[in-house]
C-alpha positions in Angstrom: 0.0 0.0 0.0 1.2 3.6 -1.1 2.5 6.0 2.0 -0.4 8.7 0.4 -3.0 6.2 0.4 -2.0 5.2 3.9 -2.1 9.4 4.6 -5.6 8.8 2.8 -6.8 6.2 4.9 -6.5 7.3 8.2 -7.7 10.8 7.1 -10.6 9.2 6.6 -10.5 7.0 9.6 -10.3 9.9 11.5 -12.6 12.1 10.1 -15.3 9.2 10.6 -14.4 8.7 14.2 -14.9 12.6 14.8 -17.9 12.7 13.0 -19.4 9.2 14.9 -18.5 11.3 18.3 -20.2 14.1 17.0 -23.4 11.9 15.7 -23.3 10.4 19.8 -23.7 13.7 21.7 -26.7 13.4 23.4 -29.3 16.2 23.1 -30.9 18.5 26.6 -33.7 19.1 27.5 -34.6 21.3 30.8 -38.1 21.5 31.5 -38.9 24.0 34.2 -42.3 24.9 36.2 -42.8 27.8 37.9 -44.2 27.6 41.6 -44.6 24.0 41.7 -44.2 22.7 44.8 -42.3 19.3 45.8 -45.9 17.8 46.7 -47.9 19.6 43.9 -47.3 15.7 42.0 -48.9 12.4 42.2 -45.8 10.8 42.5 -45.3 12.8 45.3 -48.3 11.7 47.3 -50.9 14.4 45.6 -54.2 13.2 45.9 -56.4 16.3 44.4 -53.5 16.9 41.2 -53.6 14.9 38.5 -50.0 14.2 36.9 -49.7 11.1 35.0 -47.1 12.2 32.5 -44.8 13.7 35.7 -45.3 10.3 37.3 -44.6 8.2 34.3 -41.2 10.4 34.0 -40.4 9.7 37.7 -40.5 6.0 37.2 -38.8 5.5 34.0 -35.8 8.5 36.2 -34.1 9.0 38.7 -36.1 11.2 41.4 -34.1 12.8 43.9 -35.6 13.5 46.9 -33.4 16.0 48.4 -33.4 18.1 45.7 -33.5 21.8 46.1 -33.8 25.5 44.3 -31.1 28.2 44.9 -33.6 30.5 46.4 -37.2 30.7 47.5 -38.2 32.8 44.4 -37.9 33.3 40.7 -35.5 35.9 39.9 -32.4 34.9 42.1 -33.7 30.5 41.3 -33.0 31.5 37.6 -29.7 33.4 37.6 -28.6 30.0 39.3 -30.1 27.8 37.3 -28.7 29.6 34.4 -25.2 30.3 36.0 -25.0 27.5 38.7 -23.5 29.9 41.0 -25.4 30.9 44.2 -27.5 34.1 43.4 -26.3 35.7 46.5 -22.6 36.1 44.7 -24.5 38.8 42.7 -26.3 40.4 45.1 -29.2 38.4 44.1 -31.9 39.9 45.3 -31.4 43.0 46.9 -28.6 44.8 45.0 -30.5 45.8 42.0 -34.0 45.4 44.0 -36.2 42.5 44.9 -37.2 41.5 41.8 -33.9 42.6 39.3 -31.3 40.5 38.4 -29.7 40.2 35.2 -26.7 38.0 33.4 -23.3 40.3 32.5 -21.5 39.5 29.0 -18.9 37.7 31.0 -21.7 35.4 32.5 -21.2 32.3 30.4 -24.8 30.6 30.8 -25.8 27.2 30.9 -27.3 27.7 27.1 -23.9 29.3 26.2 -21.8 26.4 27.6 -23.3 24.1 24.8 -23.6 26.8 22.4 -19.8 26.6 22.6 -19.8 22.8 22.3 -21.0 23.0 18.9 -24.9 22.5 20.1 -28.3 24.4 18.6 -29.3 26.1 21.4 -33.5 27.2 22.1 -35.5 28.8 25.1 -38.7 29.2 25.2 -41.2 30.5 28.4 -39.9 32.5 31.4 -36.4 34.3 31.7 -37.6 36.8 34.3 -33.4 38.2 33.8 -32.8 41.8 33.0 -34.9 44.9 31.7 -33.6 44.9 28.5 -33.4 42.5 25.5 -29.5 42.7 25.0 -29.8 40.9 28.6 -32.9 38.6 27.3 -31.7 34.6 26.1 -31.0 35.4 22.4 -28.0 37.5 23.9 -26.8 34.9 26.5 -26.1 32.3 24.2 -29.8 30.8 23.2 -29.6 30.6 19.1 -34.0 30.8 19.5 -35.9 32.5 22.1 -39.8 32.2 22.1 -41.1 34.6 24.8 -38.4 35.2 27.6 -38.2 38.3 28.4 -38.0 40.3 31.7 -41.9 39.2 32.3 -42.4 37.1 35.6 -45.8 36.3 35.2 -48.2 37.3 32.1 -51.4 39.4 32.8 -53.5 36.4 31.3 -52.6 33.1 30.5 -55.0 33.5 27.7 -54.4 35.5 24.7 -53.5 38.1 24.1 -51.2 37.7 26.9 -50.6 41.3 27.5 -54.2 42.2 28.4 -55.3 40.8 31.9 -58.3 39.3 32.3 -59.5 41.8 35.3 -58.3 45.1 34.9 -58.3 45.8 38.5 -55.7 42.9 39.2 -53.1 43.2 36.7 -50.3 43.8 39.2 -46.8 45.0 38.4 -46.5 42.5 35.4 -44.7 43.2 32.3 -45.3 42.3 28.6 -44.7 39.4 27.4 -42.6 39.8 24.1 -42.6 37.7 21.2 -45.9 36.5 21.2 -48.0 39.2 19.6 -49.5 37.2 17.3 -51.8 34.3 18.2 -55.6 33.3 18.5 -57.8 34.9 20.9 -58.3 32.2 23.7 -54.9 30.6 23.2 -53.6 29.1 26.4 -50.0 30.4 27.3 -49.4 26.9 29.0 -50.2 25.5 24.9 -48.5 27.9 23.0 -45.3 27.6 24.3 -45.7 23.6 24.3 -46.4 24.0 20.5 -43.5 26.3 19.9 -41.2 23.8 21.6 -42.6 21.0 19.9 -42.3 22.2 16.3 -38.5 22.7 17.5 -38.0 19.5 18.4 -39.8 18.0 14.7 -37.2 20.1 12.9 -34.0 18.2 11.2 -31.2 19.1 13.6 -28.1 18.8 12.0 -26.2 19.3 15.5 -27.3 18.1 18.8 -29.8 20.4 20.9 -30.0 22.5 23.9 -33.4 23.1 24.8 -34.9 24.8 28.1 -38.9 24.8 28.4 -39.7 27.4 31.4 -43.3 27.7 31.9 -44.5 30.6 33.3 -47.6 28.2 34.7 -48.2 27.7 37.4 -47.4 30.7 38.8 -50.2 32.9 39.2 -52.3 35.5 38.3 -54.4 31.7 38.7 -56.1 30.8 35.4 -56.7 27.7 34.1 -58.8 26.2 30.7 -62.6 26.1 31.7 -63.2 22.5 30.8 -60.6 21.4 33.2 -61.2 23.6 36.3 -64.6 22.4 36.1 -63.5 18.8 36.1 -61.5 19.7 39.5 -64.3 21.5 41.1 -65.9 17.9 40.7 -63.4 16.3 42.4 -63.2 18.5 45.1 -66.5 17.6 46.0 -65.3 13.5 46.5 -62.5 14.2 49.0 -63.2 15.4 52.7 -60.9 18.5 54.1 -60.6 18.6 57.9 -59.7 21.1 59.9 -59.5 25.1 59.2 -58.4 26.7 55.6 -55.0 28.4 57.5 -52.8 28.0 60.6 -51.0 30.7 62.4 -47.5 30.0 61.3 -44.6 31.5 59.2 -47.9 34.0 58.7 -50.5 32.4 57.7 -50.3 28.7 56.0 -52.7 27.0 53.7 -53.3 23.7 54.9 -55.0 22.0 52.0 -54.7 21.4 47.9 -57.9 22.2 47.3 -57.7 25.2 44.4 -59.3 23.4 41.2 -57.9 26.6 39.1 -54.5 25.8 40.4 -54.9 22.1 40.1 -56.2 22.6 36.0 -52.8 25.0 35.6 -50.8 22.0 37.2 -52.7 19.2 34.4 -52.2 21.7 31.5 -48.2 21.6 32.2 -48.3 18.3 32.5 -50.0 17.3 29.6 -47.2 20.2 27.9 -44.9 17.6 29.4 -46.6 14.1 27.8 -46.6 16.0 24.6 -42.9 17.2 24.6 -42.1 13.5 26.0 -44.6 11.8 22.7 -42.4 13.8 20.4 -39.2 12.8 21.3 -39.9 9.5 21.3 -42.0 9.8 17.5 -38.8 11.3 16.6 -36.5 8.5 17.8 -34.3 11.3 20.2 -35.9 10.2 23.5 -33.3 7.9 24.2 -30.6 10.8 22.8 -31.9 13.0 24.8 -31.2 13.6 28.7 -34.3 15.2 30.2 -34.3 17.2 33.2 -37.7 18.2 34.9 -37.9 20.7 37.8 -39.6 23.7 39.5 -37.8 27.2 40.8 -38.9 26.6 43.9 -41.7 25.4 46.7 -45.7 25.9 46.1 -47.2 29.3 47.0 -48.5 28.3 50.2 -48.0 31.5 52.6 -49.0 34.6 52.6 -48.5 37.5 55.9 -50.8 38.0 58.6 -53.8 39.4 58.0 -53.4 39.8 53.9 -56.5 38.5 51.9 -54.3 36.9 48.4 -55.3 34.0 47.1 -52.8 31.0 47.6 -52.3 28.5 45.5 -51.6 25.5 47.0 -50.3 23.6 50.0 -46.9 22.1 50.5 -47.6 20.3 54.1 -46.0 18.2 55.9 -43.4 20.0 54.8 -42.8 23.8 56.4 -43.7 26.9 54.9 -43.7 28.0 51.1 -42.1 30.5 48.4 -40.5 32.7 49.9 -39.2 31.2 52.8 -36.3 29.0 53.2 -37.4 26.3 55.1 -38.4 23.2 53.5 -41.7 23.8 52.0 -39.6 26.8 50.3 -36.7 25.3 48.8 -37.7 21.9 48.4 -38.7 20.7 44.5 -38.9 17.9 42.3 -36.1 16.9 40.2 -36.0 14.0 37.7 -33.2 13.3 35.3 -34.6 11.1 32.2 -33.7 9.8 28.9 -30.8 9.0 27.5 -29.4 8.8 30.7 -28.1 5.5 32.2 -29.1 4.8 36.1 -29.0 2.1 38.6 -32.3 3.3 41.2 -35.5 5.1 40.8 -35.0 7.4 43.5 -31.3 9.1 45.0 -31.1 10.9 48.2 -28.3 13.2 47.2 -28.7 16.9 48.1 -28.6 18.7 44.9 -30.0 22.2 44.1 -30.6 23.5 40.5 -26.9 24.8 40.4 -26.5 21.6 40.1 -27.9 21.1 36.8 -25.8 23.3 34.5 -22.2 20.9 35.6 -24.2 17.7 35.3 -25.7 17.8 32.3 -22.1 19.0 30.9 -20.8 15.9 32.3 -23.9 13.8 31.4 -23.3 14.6 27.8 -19.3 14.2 28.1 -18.3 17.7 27.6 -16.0 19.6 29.7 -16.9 21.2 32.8 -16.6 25.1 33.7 -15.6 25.5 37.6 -15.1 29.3 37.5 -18.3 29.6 35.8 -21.1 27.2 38.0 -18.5 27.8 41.0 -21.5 26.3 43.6 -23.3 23.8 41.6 -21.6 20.0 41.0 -21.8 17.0 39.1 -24.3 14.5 40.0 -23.6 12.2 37.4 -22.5 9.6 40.0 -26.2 10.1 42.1 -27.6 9.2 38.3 -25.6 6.8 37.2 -24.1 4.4 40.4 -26.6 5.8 43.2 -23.1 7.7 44.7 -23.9 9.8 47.3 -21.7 12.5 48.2 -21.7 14.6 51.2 -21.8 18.4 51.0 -22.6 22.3 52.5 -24.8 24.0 50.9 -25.9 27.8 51.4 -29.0 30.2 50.9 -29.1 34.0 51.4 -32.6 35.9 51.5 -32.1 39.7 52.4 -34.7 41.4 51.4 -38.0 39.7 53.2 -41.6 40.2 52.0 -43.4 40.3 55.8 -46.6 41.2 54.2 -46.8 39.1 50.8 -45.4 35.5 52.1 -45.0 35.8 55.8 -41.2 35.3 55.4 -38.2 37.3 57.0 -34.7 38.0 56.6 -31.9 35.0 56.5 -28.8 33.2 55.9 -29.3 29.1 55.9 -26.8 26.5 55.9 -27.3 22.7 55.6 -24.5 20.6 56.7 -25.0 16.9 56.4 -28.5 16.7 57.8 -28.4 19.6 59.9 -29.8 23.2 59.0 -28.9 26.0 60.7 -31.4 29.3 60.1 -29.4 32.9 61.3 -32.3 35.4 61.6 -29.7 38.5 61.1 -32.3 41.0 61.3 -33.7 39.6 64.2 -30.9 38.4 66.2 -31.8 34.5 66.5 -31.5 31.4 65.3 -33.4 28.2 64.6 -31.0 24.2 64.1 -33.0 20.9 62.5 -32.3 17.4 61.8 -33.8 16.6 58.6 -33.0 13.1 59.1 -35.2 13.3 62.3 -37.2 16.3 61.7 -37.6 16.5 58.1 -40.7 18.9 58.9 -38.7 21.4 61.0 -41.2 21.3 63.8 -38.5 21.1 66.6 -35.6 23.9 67.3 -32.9 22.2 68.9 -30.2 25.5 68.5 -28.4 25.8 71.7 -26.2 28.7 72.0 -22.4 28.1 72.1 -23.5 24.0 71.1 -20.4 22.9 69.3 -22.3 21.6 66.1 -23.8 25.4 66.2 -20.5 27.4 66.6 -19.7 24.9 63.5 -22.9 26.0 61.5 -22.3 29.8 62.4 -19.1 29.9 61.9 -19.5 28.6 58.3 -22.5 31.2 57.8 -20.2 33.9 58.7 -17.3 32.9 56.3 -19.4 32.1 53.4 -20.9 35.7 53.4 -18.0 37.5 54.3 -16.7 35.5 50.7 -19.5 36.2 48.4 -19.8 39.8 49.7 -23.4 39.0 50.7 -25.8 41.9 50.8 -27.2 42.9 54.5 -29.9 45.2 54.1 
């Protein structure tokens, strides 16, 4: 054989190889609900929702249940699920306000990362990052961007969007952009599962990045008529003892009985079965690792004495959005798909920082450690059951008394053991999960060892991310 056909040869060879490693990436997709809680599921032990496509999805995944958000609501959950570095880093909230956050240029995001990597990259839903659109997802490294925007909630869920329902009640809430067009009735919840599914029909010549963040079920509550009135039915089978709201954290809603809220959970999880029937029509299910998961806990609080409308409630556990104890933080997270796994269920603590590095790692591309500095692989959980001991932080400084009964707070969970430091107030609160996974039992002692521990680690982690103290 010729020394230029031998050149020619394993030109070839390797030219197939790259393009056979190329053909092998596997595909992402995030799917994200706003405001669910960790018991808003069936899988969960929900007896009023209805969420057979969720379920299915936890059983054919891995479902870890000690999985949490980065923060008890939207703005500062989403700069670390898009960074995977703890909002607080960023002054996140409280720096630019309660409800402002946005991603610099040298943020690189989670969509950006496999932007980089040679991946088609598509958002579609809630970005709730940034005033402006050079902050928006088609500027932090999503090649398509169907409706995020700067919008945390739209004034109707039907369209148009931008026109609420009740006049009286449309709140602080922006425009949502991109979605001028459409037919009157449209259900937001629909529309956006429609816009992601003709995505996912199209011929991708390179793998995909795709992040689905509903802005359901968050409120203003709305919910298609047909299947609120189904709920209303149901509600009449099942027995409810004991008053609507107890005294505690403010007030605290003790039961799932809103059939508006219960309707907006079905219509994102049929948006799930349908994304889920068109990955597998297109043969990519198994190509495609699937993440499902919520910002944060159900909306199950509100402050003494205030009249809102609350969605839902997360008991046993404690509290709801906006507060840091478990009802709070606590969500559901399933990784599906192409993924290989051992168990059904993991008991890892992981957060949604988490998911930026493991999906990297997931897919075999490289990981970014000065970018999603707090997040970390949890391929191991996924794939062997590995369970790996860590510290993890929250930081809520600015404390809405009045809307969700929550105050001011730095949290750290060590092991099994969370330590609460009230800062405004002076005090602090010490659980055992492992015992008390309601947090129903203080057992801080001052100058305890395993406190001094806790504090002491509060103290340094703030003093190194320059946390705001408002």
């Amino acid at each position: 054989m010729s020394k230029k056909r031998t050149v020619i040869i394993s030109t070839l060879f390797v030219l197939s190889t790259l393009l056979s490693a190329s053909a092998q990436k596997k595909n992402v997709l995030v799917f994200v609900v706003d405001d669910l809680g960790y018991f808003d599921i069936g899988a969960h032990g929900s007896e009023f929702y209805e969420t057979p496509n969720i379920d299915q999805l936890v059983n054919e995944g891995v479902d870890f249940t000690n999985a949490y958000s980065s923060h008890p609501r939207c703005v500062p959950s989403r700069y670390g699920l898009q960074t995977g570095k703890a909002p607080a880093r960023v002054g996140a909230p409280g720096k630019l306000g309660k409800d402002k956050c946005e991603l610099s240029e040298s943020e690189i995001s989670i969509g950006q990362a496999f932007k980089n990597n040679g991946y088609t990259t598509f958002f579609a839903g809630k970005w709730h990052l940034g005033e402006t659109a050079a902050t928006w997802p088609q500027n932090r490294g999503y090649d398509s961007n169907i409706a995020g925007c700067s919008a945390g909630a739209p004034k109707s869920y039907f369209y148009p969007y931008n026109v609420p329902q009740d006049p009286k009640k449309s709140g602080n809430h922006r425009n949502i952009e991109g979605l001028e067009k459409g037919e009157k009735g449209e259900y937001l919840t629909d529309r956006l599962t429609i816009e992601t599914v003709n995505y996912l029909k199209e011929e991708h010549a390179k793998p995909f990045f795709a992040m689905l963040c509903h802005y359901g079920v968050h409120t203003p509550l709305e919910a298609k008529p047909a299947l609120v009135e189904k709920y209303k039915a149901k509600l009449q089978t099942l027995p409810f003892d004991g008053p609507e709201f107890e005294l505690k954290d403010g007030e605290t809603k003790q039961h799932q009985n809103n059939p508006i809220y219960a309707a907006m959970i079905e219509s994102v999880d049929q948006s799930l079965g349908q994304v889920i029937k068109t990955l597998k029509a297109e043969g990519l299910y198994e190509k495609t690792v699937i993440v499902f998961t919520s910002d944060h806990g159900g909306l199950s609080n509100r402050g003494v004495g205030n009249k809102r409308k609350i969605a839902t409630s997360n008991l046993p556990l404690r509290a709801g959005k906006g507060h840091i104890y478990e009802g709070g933080i606590k969500v559901p997270l399933v990784f599906a798909g192409g993924i290989s796994h051992k168990k059904n269920t993991s008991t890892q603590v992981a957060t949604n920082l988490d998911i930026y590095p493991t999906v990297l790692d997931l897919c075999g591309l490289p990981l970014l450690p000065n970018q999603h500095k707090d997040g970390i692989s949890i391929k191991k959980a996924i794939t062997n059951n590995k369970v790996e001991e860590r510290t993890v932080y929250w930081h809520s400084p600015m404390s809405r008394l009045r809307s969700t009964g929550d105050t001011n707070c730095t949290v750290v969970r060590d092991g099994d053991i969370i330590l609460f430091d009230f800062f405004s107030e002076g005090r602090y609160e010490m659980y055992d999960l492992s015992k008390d996974p309601f947090e129903t039992t203080n057992i801080y002692t001052e100058n305890g060892k395993k406190e001094n521990k806790l504090t002491q680690l509060i103290n340094t982690w703030r003093k190194e991310i320059d946390a705001v103290i408002l």
